[in-house]
C-alpha positions in Angstrom: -33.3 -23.6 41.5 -34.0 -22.2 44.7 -32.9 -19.0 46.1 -32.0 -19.3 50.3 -31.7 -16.1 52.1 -27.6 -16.6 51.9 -27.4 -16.4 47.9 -29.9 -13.4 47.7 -27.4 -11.4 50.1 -24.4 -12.4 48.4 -26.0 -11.0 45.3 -26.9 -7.9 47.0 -23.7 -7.7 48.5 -21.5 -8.0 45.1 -23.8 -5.2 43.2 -22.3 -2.4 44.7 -18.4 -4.0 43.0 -20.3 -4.9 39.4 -21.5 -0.8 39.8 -18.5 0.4 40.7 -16.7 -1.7 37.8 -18.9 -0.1 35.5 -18.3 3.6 36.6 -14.9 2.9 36.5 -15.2 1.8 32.6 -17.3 4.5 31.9 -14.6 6.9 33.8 -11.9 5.9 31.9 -13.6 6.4 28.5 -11.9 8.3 26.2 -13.3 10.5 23.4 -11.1 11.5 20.5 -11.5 14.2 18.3 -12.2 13.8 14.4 -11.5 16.3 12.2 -12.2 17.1 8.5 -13.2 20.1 5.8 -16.1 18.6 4.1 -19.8 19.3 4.7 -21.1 17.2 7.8 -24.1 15.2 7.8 -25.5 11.7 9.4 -24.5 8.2 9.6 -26.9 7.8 6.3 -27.1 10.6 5.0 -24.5 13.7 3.2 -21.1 13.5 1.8 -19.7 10.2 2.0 -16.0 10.7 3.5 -18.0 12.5 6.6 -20.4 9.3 6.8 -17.5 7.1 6.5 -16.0 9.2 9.8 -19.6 8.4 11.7 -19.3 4.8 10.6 -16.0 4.4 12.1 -16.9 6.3 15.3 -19.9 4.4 15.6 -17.9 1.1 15.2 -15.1 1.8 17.3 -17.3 2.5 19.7 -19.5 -0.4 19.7 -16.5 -3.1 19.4 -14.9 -1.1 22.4 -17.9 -0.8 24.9 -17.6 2.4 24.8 -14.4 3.1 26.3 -13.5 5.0 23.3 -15.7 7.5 22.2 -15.2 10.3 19.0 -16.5 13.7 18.3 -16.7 14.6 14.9 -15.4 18.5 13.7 -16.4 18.4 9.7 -16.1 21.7 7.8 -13.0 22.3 9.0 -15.0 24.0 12.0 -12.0 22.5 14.6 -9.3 23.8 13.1 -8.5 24.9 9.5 -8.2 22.4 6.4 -4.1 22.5 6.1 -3.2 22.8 9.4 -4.9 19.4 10.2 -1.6 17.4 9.1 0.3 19.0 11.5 -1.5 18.8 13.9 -2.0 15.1 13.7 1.8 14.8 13.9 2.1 16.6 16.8 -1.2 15.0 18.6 -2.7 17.8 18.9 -5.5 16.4 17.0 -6.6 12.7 17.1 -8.0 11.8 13.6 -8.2 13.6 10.3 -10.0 12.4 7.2 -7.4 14.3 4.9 -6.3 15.0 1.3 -3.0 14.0 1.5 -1.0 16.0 -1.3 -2.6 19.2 0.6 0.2 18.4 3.5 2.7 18.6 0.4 4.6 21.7 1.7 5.5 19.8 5.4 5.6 16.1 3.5 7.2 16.8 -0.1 6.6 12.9 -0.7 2.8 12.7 -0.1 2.3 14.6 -3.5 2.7 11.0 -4.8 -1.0 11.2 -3.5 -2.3 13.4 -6.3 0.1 12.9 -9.2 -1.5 14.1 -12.0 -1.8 11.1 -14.9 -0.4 8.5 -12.9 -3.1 6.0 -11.4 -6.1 6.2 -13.8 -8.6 3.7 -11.7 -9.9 2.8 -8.1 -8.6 -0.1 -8.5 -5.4 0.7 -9.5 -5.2 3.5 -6.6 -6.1 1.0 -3.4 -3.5 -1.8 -5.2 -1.0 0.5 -3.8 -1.9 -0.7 0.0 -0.4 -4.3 -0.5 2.0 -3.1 -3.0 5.3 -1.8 -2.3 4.7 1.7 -2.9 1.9 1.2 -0.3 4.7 0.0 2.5 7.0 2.5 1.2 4.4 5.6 1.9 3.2 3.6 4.8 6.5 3.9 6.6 7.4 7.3 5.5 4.3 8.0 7.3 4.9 6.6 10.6 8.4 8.5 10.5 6.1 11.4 10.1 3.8 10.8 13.1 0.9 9.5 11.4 -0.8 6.3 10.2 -3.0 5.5 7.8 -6.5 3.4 8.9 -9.0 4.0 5.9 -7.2 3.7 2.2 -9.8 6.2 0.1 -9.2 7.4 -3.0 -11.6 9.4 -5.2 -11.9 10.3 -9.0 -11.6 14.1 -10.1 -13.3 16.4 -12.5 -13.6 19.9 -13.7 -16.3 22.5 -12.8 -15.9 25.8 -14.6 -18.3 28.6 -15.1 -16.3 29.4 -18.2 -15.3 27.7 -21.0 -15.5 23.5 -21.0 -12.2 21.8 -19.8 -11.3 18.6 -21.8 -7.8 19.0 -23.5 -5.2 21.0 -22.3 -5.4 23.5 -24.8 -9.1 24.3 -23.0 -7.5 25.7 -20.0 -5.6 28.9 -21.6 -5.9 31.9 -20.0 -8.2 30.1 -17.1 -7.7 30.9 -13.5 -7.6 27.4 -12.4 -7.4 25.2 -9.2 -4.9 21.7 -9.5 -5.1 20.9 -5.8 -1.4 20.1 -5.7 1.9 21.4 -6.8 2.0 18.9 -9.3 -1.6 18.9 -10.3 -1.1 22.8 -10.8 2.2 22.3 -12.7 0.4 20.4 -15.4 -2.3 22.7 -15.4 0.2 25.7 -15.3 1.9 24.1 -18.5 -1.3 23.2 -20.6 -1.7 26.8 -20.2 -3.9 27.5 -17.0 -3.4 30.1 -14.6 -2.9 29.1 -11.0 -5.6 29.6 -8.3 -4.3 27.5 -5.1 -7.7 26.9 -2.4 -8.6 23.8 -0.5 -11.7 22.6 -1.9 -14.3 24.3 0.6 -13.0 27.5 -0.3 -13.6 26.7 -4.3 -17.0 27.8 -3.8 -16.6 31.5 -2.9 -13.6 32.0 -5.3 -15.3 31.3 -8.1 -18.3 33.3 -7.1 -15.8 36.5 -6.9 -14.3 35.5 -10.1 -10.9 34.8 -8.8 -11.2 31.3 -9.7 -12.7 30.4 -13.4 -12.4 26.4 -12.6 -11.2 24.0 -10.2 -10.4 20.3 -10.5 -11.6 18.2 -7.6 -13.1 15.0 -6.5 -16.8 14.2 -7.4 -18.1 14.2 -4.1 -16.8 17.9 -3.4 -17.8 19.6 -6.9 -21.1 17.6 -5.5 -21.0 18.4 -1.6 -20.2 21.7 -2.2 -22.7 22.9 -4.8 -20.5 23.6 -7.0 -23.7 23.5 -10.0 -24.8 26.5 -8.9 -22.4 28.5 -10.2 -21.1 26.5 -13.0 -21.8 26.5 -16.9 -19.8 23.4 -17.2 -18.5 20.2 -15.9 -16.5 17.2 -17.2 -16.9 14.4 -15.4 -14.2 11.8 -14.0 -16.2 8.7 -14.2 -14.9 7.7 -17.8 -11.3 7.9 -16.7 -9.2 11.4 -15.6 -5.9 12.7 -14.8 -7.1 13.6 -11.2 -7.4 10.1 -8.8 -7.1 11.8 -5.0 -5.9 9.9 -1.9 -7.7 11.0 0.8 -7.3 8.4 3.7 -8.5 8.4 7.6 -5.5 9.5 9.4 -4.6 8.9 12.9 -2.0 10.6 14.5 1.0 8.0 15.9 1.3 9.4 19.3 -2.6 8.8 19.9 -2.4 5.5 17.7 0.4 4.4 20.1 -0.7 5.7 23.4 -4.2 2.9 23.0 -4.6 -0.5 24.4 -3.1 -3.4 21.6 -6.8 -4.4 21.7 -8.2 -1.1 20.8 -5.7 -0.6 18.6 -6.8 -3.6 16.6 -10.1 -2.5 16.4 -9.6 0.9 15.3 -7.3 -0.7 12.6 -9.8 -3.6 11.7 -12.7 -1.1 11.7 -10.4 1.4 9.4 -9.8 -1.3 6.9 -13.5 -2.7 7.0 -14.5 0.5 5.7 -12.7 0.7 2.7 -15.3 -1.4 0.1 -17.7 1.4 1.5 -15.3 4.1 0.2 -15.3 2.3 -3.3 -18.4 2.0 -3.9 -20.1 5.7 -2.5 -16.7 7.4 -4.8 -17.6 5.4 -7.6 -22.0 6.1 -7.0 -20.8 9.9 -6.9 -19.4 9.8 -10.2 -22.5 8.4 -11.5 -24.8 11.1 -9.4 -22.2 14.0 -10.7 -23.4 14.1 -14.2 -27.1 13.9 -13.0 -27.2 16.5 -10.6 -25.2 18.8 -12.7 -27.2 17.8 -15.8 -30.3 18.7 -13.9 -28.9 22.3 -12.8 -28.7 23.5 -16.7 -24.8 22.9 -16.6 -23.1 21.5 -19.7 -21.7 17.4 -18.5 -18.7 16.0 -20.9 -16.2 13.7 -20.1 -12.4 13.3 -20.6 -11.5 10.9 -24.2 -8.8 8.8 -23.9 -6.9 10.7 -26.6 -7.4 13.7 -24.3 -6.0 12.2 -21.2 -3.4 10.8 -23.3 -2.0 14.9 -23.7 -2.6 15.3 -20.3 -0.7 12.5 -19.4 2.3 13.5 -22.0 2.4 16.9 -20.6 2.3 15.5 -16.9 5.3 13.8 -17.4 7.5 16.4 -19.0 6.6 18.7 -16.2 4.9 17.0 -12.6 6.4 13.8 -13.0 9.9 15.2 -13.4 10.2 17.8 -11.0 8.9 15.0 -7.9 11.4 12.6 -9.2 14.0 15.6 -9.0 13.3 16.8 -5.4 14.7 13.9 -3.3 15.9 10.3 -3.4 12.8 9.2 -1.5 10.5 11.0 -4.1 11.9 9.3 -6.9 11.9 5.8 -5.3 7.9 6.8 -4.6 6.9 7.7 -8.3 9.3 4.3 -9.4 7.3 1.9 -7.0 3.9 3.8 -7.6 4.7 3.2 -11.6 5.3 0.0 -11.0 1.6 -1.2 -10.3 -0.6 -1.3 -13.0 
């Protein structure tokens, strides 16, 4: 094809529009904070629930041309672990990979997240999304001011730098960390004494002594080092009474203030993450018993006819007193029951 003088400065002329059309786009990116307490890391490399995070920045990014952008705040180094829910409600933060049950005291109802005894499996846990208890918590959420784009659930286990926790009878007289106030109602029943810390603060409180155990995921007992200053650990990955929901959040007022076509792709991207989730929980309770075992600390695992007493004493206790505390909360546990 041949080039005349006419076409060259027509070309030359339009360059200066194509430049200023892509100042513009890059002017009118917008960067949204991410916020979470666990240990930060890379894209590759660290705890998995802060390399999820990176995935879905980088994702969002890259399917939006950039014109939304994401800073990451792990460790809670933006604002403290709690206050996070709140915050997302209000918009005063943007995104929050969260424990849900820890927002328990705003939200009575998102306990159903960390229900002691009541999903036993992954898969049982991210059934919920498509099943009624998922739309049920789904829209609760959304009257709340906040909406869930990652579902990510993770098993639980015991560290303790006492005694081994297996049965209930084992946690008598142990200053003990649930994670919820059903979790620790259970625990408070087999026997335990309550401790209540968010998981990053499990660490220094039982280096003090003011915490002889804590139940959490496998991921923290293995993000936060928790082998260090442990003699024993049971591990989650033959069944437990502690399954967490611990989801990427968005708050509603940033959710609703995006494009429809970013807000597909932060939804589609959110979604697309969640065989990722799977698969690093479940290759962290593998790695738990490894990394413990290889630290001189003393690895069991809950029997069946332990969780079963668990489970029995859950019930009588946990399962009761969120059934008793509203209409909603009982119509939660029912639905949540309900998938097998």
């Amino acid at each position: 094809m041949t080039i005349t003088r006419r076409t060259a400065m027509a070309g030359l002329l339009g360059a200066p529009a194509v430049l200023a059309t892509s100042r513009a786009a890059r002017a009118d990116a917008r960067t949204l904070k991410i916020s979470h307490q666990f240990p930060g890391g890379t894209i590759d490399e660290g705890d998995f629930r802060d390399r999820l995070v990176r995935r879905f920045a980088a994702e969002v990014e890259k399917q939006t041309s950039g014109a939304l952008k994401f800073e990451i705040y792990p460790g809670s180094s933006l604002m403290k672990t709690v206050a996070q829910f709140s915050a997302l409600r209000r918009g005063a933060l943007d995104l929050s990979l969260y424990p849900l049950a820890y927002a328990g005291g705003e939200v009575p109802e998102v306990n159903i997240g960390l229900m002691p005894g009541l999903v036993t499996s992954y898969e049982q846990g991210l059934a919920w999304k498509n099943a009624p208890i998922g739309k049920e918590l789904t829209e609760l959420l959304d009257k709340k001011g906040v909406r869930i784009l990652t579902w990510v659930w993770q098993a639980g286990g015991v560290a303790s730098r006492a005694g081994a926790v297996v049965d209930p009878d084992d946690t008598k007289g142990m200053k003990i960390r649930g994670g919820s106030r059903e979790m620790d109602q259970m625990l408070k029943a087999a026997g335990g004494i309550i401790s209540s810390v968010p998981s990053n603060e499990i660490y220094p409180a039982m280096q003090t002594g003011s915490l002889d155990a804590a139940v959490t995921s496998s991921t923290s007992l293995i993000s936060f080092r928790l082998q260090e200053i442990s003699k024993n650990v049971t591990s989650g990955r033959d069944g437990s009474f502690w399954f967490m929901l611990e989801p990427l959040l968005i708050s509603k007022i940033v959710f609703d203030s995006l494009s429809p076509d970013q807000q597909k792709v932060v939804v589609d991207v959110g979604a697309s993450l969640e065989p990722f989730g799977l698969s690093a929980a479940k290759a962290d309770d593998e790695a738990l018993a490894k990394i413990y075992g290889a630290a001189g600390v003393t690895v069991k695992t809950f029997t069946q006819a332990a969780l079963a007493k668990w489970k029995a004493i859950a019930q009588d206790t946990a399962w009761k007193d969120f059934a008793s505390r509203s209409d909603s909360c009982a119509q939660l546990l029912k639905l949540a029951q309900a998938v097998a």
